[in-house]
Structures are given as structure tokens and as C-alpha cells.
C-alpha positions as CSV (number, residue, x, y, z in Angstrom):
1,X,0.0,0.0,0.0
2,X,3.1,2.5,0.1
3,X,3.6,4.6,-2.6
4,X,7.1,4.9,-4.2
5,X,8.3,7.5,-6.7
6,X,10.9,7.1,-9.4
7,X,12.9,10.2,-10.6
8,X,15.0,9.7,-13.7
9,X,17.4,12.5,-15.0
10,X,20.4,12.5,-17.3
11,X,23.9,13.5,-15.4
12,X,26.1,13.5,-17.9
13,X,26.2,13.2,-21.3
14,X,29.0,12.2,-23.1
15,X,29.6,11.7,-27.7
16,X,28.1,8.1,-27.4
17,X,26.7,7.8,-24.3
18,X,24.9,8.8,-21.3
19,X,24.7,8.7,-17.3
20,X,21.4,8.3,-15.8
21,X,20.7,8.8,-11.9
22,X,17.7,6.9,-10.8
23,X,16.2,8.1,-6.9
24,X,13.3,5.9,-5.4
25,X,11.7,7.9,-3.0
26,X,8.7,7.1,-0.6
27,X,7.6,10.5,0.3
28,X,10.4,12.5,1.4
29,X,12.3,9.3,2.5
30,X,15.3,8.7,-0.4
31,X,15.2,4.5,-0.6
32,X,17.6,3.9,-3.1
33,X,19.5,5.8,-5.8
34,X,21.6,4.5,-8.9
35,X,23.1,5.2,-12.0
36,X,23.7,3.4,-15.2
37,X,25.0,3.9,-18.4
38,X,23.6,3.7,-21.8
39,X,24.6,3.8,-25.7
40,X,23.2,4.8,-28.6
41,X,23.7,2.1,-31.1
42,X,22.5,1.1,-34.2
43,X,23.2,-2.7,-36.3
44,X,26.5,-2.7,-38.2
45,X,25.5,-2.8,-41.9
46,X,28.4,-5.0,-42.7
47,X,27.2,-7.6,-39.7
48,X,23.7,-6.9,-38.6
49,X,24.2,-9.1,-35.3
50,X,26.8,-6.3,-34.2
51,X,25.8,-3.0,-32.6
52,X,28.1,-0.3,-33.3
53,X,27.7,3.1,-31.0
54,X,26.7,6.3,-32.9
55,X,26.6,10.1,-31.6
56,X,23.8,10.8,-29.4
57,X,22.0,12.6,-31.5
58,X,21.0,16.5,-30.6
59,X,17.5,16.8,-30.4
60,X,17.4,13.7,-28.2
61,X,20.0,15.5,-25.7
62,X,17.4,18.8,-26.0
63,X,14.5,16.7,-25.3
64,X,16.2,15.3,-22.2
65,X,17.7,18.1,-20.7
């Protein structure tokens, strides 16, 4: 019955990748925080079972900032 809130945000963003924070909160109360990293990748044309990172691209970083 409690209610817990997640709140996302980008830290950093770096050419390929970024850093996300993640806070659980339960009302004021901070339960758990953590961060991860992510790529932006697409399928290598040359082997399409390959991921290959690309530049984040800019309007992603506007819509997340």
C-alpha cells in the first residue's frame, strides 16, 4: 500500500553515451539511488548481429535536458 516515486534525470552526457541517476523515493524518505550507463547504437550494416555506437543525436540531448 506504500507509494514509491521514481525520478530519472540524465547526469552526464558524453559523444556516445549517457549517465542516468535513478532516486526511489517514498515520500520524502530517499530509498535507493543509482546510475547506469547507456549507448546509442544502431546494427553494423556489414554484420547486422553487431551493434556499433553512434553520436547521441541533438535533439534527443534537447529533449532530455
Amino acid at each position: 500500500g506504500e507509494r514509491l516515486q521514481i525520478h530519472p534525470s540524465v547526469i552526464e552526457w558524453r559523444d556516445k553515451v549517457f549517465v542516468q541517476m535513478h532516486r526511489v523515493t517514498r515520500g520524502d524518505d530517499l530509498i535507493c539511488e543509482g546510475r547506469e550507463v547507456r549507448a546509442f547504437v544502431k546494427r553494423d550494416a556489414d554484420n547486422p548481429d553487431r551493434l556499433r555506437a553512434i553520436p547521441v543525436p541533438d535533439d534527443i540531448k534537447a529533449l532530455c535536458s
